[in-house]
C-alpha positions as CSV (number, residue, x, y, z in Angstrom):
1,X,-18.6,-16.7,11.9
2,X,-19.0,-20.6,11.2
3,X,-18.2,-21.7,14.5
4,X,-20.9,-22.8,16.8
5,X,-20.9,-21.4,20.5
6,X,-19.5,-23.8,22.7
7,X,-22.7,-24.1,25.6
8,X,-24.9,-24.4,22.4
9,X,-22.9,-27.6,21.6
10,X,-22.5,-29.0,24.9
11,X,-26.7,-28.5,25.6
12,X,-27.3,-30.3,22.0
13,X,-24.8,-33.3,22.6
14,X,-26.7,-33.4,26.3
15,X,-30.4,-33.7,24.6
16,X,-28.8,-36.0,21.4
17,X,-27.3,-38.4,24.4
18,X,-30.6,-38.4,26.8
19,X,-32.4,-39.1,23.3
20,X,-29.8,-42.2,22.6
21,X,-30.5,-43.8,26.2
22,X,-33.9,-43.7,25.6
23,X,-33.7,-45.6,22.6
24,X,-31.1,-48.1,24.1
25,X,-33.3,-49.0,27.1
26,X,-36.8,-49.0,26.2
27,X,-37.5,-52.0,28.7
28,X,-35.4,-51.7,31.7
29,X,-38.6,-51.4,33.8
30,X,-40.1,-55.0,33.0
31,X,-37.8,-56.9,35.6
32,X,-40.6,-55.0,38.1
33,X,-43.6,-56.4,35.8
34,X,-45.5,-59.7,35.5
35,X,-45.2,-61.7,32.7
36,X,-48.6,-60.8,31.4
37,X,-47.9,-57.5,32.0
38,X,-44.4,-58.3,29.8
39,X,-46.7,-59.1,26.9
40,X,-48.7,-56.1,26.4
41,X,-45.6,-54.0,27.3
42,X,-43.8,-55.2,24.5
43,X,-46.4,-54.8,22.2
44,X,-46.6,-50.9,23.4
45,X,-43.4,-50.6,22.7
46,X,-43.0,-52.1,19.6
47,X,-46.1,-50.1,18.0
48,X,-45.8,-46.6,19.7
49,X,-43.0,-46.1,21.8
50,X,-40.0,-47.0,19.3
51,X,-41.6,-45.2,16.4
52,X,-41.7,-42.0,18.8
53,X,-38.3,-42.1,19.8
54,X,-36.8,-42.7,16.4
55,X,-39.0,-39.5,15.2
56,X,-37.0,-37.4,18.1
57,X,-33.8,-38.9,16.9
58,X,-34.6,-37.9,13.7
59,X,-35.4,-34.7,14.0
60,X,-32.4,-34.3,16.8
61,X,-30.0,-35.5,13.7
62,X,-31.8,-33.7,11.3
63,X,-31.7,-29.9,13.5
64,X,-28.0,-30.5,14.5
65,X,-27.1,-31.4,10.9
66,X,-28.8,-27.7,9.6
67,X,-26.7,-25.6,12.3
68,X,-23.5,-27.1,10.9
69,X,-24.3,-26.2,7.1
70,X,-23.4,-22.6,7.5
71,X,-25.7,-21.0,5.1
72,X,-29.0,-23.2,6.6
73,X,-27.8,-21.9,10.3
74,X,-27.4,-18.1,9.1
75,X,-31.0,-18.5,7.5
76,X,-32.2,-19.8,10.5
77,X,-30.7,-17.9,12.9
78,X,-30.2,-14.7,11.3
79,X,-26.6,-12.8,10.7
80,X,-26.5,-11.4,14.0
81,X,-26.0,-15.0,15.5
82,X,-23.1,-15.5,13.1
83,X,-20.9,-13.0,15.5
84,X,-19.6,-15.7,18.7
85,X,-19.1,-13.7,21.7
86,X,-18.1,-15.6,24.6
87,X,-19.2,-12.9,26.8
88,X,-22.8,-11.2,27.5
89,X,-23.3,-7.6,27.6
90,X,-23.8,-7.6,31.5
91,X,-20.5,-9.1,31.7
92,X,-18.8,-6.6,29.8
93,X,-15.4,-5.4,30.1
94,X,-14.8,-3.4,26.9
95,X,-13.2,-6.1,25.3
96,X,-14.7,-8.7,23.1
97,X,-13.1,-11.9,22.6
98,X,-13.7,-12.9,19.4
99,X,-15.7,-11.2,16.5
100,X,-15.5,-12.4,12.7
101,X,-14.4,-10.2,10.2
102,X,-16.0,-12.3,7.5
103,X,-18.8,-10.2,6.3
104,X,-16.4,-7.1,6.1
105,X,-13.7,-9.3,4.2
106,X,-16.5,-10.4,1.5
107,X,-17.7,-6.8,1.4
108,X,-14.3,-5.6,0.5
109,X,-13.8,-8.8,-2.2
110,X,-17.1,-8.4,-3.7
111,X,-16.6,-4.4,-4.2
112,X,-13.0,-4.8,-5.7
113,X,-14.4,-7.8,-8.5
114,X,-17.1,-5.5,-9.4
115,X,-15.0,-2.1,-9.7
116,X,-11.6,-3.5,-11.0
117,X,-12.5,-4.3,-14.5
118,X,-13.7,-0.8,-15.3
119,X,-10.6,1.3,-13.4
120,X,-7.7,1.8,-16.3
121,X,-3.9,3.3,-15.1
122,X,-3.2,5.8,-18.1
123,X,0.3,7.5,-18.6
124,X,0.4,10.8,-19.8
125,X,4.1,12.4,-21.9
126,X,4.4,15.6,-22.2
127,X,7.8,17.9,-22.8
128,X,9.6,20.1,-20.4
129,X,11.8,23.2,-21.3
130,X,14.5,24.0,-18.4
131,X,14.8,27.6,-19.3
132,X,18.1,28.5,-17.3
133,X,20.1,26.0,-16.0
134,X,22.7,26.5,-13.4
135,X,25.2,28.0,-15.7
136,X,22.6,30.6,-17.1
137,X,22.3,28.6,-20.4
138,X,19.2,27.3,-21.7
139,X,19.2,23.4,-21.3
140,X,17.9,21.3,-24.3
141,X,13.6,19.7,-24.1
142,X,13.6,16.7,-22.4
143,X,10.6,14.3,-22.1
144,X,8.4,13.2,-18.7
145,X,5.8,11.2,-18.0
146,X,3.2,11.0,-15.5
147,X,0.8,8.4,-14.0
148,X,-3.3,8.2,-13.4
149,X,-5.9,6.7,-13.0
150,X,-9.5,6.7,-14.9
151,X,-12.9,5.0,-14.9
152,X,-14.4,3.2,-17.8
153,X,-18.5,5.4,-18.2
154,X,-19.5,4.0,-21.6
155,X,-18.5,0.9,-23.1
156,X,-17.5,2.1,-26.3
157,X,-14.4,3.5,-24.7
158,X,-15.0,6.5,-23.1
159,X,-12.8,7.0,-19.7
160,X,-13.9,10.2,-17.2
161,X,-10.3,10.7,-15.3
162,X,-9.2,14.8,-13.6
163,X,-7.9,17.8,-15.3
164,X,-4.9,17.7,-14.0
165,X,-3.5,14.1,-14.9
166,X,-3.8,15.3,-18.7
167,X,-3.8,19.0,-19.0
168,X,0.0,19.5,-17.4
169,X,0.9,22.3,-19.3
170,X,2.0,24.7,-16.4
171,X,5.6,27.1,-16.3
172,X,7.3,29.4,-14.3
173,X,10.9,31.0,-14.3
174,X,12.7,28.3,-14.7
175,X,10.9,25.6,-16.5
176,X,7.8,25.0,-18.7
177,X,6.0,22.3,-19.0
178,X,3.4,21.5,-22.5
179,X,0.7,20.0,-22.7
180,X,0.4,16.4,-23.2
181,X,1.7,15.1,-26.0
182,X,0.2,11.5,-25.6
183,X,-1.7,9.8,-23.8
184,X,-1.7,5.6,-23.3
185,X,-4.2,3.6,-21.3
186,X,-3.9,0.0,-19.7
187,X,-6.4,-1.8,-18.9
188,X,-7.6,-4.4,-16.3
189,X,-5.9,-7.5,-16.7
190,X,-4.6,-6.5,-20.2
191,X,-0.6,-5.4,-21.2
192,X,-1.8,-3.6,-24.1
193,X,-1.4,-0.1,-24.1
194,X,-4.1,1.7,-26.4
195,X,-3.6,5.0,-27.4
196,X,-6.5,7.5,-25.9
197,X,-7.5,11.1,-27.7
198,X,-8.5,13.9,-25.1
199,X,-12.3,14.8,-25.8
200,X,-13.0,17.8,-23.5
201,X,-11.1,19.1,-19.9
202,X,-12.7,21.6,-17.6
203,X,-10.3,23.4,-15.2
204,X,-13.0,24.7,-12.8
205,X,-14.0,20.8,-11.8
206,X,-10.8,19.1,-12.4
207,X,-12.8,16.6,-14.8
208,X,-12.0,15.4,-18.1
209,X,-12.3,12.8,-20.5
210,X,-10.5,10.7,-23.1
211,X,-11.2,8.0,-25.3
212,X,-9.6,5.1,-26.6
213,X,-11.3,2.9,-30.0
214,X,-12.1,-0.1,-28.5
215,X,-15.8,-1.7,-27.5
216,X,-17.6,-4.1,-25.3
217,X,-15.8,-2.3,-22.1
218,X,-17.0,-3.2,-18.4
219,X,-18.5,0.3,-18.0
220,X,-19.0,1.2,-14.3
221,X,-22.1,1.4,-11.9
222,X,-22.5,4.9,-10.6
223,X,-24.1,5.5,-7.1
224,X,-26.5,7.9,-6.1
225,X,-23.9,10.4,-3.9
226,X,-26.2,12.6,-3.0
227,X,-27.6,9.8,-0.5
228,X,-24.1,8.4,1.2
229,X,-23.7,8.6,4.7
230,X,-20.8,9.3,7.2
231,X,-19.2,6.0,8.4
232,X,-20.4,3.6,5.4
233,X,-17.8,1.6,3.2
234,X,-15.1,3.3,1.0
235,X,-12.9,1.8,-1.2
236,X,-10.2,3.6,-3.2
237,X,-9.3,2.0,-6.4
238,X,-6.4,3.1,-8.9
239,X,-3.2,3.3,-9.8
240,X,-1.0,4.6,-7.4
241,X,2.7,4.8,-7.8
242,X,2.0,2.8,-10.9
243,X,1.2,-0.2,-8.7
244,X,-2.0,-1.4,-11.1
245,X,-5.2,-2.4,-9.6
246,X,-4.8,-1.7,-5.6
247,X,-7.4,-0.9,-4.0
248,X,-7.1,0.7,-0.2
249,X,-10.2,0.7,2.2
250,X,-11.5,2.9,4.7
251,X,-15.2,4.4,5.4
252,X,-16.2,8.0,4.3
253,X,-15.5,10.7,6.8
254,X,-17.3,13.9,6.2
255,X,-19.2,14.7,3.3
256,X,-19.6,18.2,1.5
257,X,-16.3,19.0,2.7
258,X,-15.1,22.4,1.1
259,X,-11.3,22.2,0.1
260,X,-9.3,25.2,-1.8
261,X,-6.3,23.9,-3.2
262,X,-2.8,25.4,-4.5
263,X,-4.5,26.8,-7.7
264,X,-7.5,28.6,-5.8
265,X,-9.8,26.3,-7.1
266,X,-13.1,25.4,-4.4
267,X,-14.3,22.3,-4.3
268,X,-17.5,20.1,-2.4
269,X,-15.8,16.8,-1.8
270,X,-16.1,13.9,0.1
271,X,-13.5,13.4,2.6
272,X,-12.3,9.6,3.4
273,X,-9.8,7.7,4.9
274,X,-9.1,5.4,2.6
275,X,-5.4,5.5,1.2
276,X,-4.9,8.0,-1.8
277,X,-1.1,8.4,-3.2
278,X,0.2,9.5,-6.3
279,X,-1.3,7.7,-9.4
280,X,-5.2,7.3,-7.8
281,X,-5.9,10.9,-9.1
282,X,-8.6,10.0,-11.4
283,X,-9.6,6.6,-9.8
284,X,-13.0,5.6,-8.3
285,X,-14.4,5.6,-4.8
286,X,-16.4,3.6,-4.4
287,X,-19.4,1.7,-1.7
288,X,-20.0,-1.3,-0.5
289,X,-22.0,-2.5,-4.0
290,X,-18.8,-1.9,-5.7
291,X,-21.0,1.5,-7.5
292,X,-18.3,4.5,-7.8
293,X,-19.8,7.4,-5.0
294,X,-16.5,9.6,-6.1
295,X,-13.4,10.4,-8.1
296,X,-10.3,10.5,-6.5
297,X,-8.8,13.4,-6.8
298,X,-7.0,14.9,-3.9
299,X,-4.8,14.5,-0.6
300,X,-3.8,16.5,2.5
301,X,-0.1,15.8,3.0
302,X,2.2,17.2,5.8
303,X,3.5,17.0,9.3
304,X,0.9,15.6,11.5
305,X,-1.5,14.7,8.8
306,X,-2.3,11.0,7.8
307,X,-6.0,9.7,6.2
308,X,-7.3,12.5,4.7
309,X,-8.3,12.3,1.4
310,X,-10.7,13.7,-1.0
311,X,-13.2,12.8,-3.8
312,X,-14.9,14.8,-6.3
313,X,-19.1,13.5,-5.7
314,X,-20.4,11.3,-8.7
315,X,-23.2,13.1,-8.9
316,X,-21.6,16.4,-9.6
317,X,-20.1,15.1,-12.7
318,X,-22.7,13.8,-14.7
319,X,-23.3,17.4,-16.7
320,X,-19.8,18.2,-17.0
321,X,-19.1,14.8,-18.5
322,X,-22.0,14.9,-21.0
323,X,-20.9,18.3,-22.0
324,X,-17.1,17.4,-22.3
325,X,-18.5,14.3,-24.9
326,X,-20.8,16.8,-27.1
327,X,-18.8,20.3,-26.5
328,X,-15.0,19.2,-25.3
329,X,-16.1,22.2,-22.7
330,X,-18.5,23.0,-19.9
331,X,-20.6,25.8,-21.5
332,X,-21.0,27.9,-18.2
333,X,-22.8,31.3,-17.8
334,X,-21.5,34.4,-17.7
335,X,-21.5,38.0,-16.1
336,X,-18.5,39.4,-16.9
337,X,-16.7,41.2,-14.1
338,X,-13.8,41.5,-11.8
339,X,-14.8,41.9,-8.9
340,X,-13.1,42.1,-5.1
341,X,-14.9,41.0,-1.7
342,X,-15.6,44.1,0.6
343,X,-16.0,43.2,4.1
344,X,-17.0,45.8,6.8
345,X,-13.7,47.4,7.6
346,X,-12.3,47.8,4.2
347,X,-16.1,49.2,2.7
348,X,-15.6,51.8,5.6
349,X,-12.4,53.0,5.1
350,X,-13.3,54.0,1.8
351,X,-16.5,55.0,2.6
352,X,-18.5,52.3,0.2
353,X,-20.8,49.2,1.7
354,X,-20.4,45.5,2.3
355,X,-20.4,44.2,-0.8
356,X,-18.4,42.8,-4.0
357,X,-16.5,45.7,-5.4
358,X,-16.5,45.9,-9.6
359,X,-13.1,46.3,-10.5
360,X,-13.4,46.3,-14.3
361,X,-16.1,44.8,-16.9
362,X,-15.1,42.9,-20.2
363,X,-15.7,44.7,-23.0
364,X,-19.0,43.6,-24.9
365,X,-19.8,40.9,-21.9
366,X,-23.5,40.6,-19.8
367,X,-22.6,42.7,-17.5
368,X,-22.0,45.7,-19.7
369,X,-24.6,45.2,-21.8
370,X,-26.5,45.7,-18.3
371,X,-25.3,48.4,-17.3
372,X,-22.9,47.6,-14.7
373,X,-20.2,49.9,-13.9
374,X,-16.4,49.6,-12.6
375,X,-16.8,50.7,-9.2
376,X,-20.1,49.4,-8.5
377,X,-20.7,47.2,-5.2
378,X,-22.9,44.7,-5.9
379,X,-24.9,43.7,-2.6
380,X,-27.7,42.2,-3.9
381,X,-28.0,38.9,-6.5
382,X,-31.7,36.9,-7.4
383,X,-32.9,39.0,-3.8
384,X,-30.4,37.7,-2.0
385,X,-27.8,39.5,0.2
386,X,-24.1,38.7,-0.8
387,X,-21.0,39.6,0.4
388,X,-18.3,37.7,-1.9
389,X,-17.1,36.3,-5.8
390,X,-18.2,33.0,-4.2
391,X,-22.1,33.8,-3.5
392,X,-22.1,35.4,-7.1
393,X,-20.7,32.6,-8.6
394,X,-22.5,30.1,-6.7
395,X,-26.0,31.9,-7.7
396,X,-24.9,32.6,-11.6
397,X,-24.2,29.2,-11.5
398,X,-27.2,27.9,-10.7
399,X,-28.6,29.4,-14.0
400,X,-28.7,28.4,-17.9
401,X,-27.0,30.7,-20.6
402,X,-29.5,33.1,-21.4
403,X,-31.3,33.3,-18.2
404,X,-31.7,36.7,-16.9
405,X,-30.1,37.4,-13.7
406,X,-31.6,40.4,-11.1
407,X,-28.6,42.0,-9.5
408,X,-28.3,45.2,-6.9
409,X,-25.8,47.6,-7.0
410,X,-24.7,50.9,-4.8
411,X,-23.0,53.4,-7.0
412,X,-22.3,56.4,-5.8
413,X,-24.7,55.8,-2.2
414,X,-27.7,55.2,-4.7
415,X,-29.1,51.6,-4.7
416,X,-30.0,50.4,-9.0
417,X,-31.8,47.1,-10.2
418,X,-30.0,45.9,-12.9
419,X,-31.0,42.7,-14.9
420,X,-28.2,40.7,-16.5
421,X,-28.9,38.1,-19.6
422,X,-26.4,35.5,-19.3
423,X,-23.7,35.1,-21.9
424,X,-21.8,31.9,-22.6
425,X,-18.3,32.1,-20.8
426,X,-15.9,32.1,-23.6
């Protein structure tokens, strides 16, 4: 980007050189003149004609010494002439032959001085039960651990990281697994390992946060999400494998990207191609300002598959992190049913309509206490059609425990208004 284009140098050493001979030879015209008129040429040339010339040398040294101070010639010029191309876009041939990388290498350094100090890796043990081993016999608890990532969001040592790096607890027929049964954090440049508490975890968004007592913490810059575009800057930055402090860069790929993963869980995500492996879970992404646009939280692995990772928005979080601090849960509204998605083939065969089918209703919950019924197909929520859980959810969730919620339902081929009053989901 420093380097000056080559014709630019040769036409400025041209003009610097005509300038010099002019100076060197101010009088090789008088052998052609009188003596008188030798007189009054020298006297012109001593009083107007050397002062001129030395003012264009000046200048001439002064302009060539700007363009090779690199920060005078960007000013000057502009970034765009920083880029040396040796070949115009009418000659063309799909190739360029040399393009600096400088401004995306200072992007990338810039982002990772800014992030790094508020990423921490954090290790999570928990205990695992084998219940039958391969003689039938129960095997003795052993201990495991597992590896994370978090981000530093206050600076008195509160860490927003996912769900699933510290609530493990999980079983099935052959093992279980508890819940953790400590949790350590390290942070940037610091051996130390500080002992964090869990505050709150929410299943739904894969979110939670812990806390560790110590102050004056590099807490990090949020972005507005809401606002990123496809193709700008990503960086990943976490822990992976337990490698501290990598970062892996790539741009962002698709926003609002819906992904359902093992658990059922749906989330809105932004998609990327920067590197994600085991131990970023929890990690920021973040833009070119070094300002966290995501939380790294998921990966597409397989045959055939390769750069596409996911990130929980920033924006999304903000309530469920305020309300893991002051409740250690999301306080989320509540109906109260089970219901089943009826599309048109299945509604016909059993002669109901397109709707969301009630299996059962809790006991004492909104939705009882409205009147709703276990058969009911509810078609209608807040005037709108729907069809599955999903639209329900999506609408009930728009709303404030307590709000009242307008919902239609076909019982028995008659259409009935119901209006629901939000509970708190327990």
């Amino acid at each position: 980007m420093d380097e000056k284009n080559e014709s630019e140098k040769t036409v400025k050493k041209e003009e610097n050189k005509n300038n010099f001979k002019a100076v060197q030879n101010p009088n090789s015209y008088k052998n052609y003149e009188s003596k008188e008129k030798t007189k009054s040429s020298t006297s012109f040339t001593k009083s107007i004609l050397i002062p001129f010339v030395s003012g264009v040398v000046g200048c001439a040294v002064v302009i060539g010494t700007c363009f090779y101070v690199p920060s005078i010639r960007s000013s000057i010029l502009g970034s765009e002439n920083t880029i040396n191309n040796s070949q115009t876009s009418s000659e063309s041939n799909g190739y360029v032959s040399q393009t600096s990388l400088s401004n995306y290498s200072d992007t990338a350094v810039y982002a990772a001085n800014k992030i790094l100090p508020s990423i921490v890796g954090i290790t999570v043990e928990y205990n695992v039960n084998s219940l039958i081993n391969m003689f039938g016999n129960r095997n003795t608890q052993s201990t495991a651990t597992a590896s994370g990532s978090g981000i530093i969001i206050s600076d008195d040592g509160y860490i927003l990281t996912n769900n699933h790096i510290v609530s493990s607890s999980s079983e099935s027929d052959f093992y279980e697994v508890s819940s953790a049964t400590k949790v350590t954090v390290k942070l940037f440049n610091d051996e130390t390992e500080y002992e964090a508490k869990i505050i709150g975890t929410d299943e739904q968004t894969d979110l939670a946060v812990i806390k560790i007592d110590k102050n004056n913490l590099p807490k990090a810059e949020f972005a507005d999400s809401d606002s990123i575009k496809v193709g700008e800057f990503a960086m990943a930055v976490g822990n992976p494998l337990g490698m501290e402090s990598s970062i892996t860069c790539g741009v962002v790929s698709a926003v609002n990207r819906k992904i359902t993963d093992s658990d059922g869980n749906t989330y809105t995500l932004i998609q990327t191609d920067a590197a994600i492996n085991s131990g970023n879970s929890g990690g920021a992404l973040v833009n070119s300002k070094g300002q966290v646009i995501g939380i790294n939280t998921l990966k597409l692995q397989g045959e055939g598959i390769e750069g596409m990772g996911f990130a929980i928005p920033i924006n999304s979080t903000e309530d469920v992190t305020s309300q893991l601090i002051e409740y250690s849960k999301v306080r989320r509204p509540y109906i109260g049913i089970t219901g089943m998605d009826l599309d048109e083939e299945t509604a016909k065969a059993n002669d109901l309509v397109v709707g969301i089918y009630v299996k059962a209703v809790d006991d004492f919950s909104a939705a009882e206490k409205a009147g709703v019924k276990p058969g009911d197909v509810i078609i209608e929520a807040d005037g709108q059609k729907i069809t599955t859980m999903d639209e329900l959810n999506e609408l009930k969730n728009k709303h404030k425990i307590g709000d009242q919620m307008n919902l239609k339902v076909n019982r028995d081929g008659q259409e009935r208004d119901l209006t629901v009053t939000l509970d708190e989901q327990p």
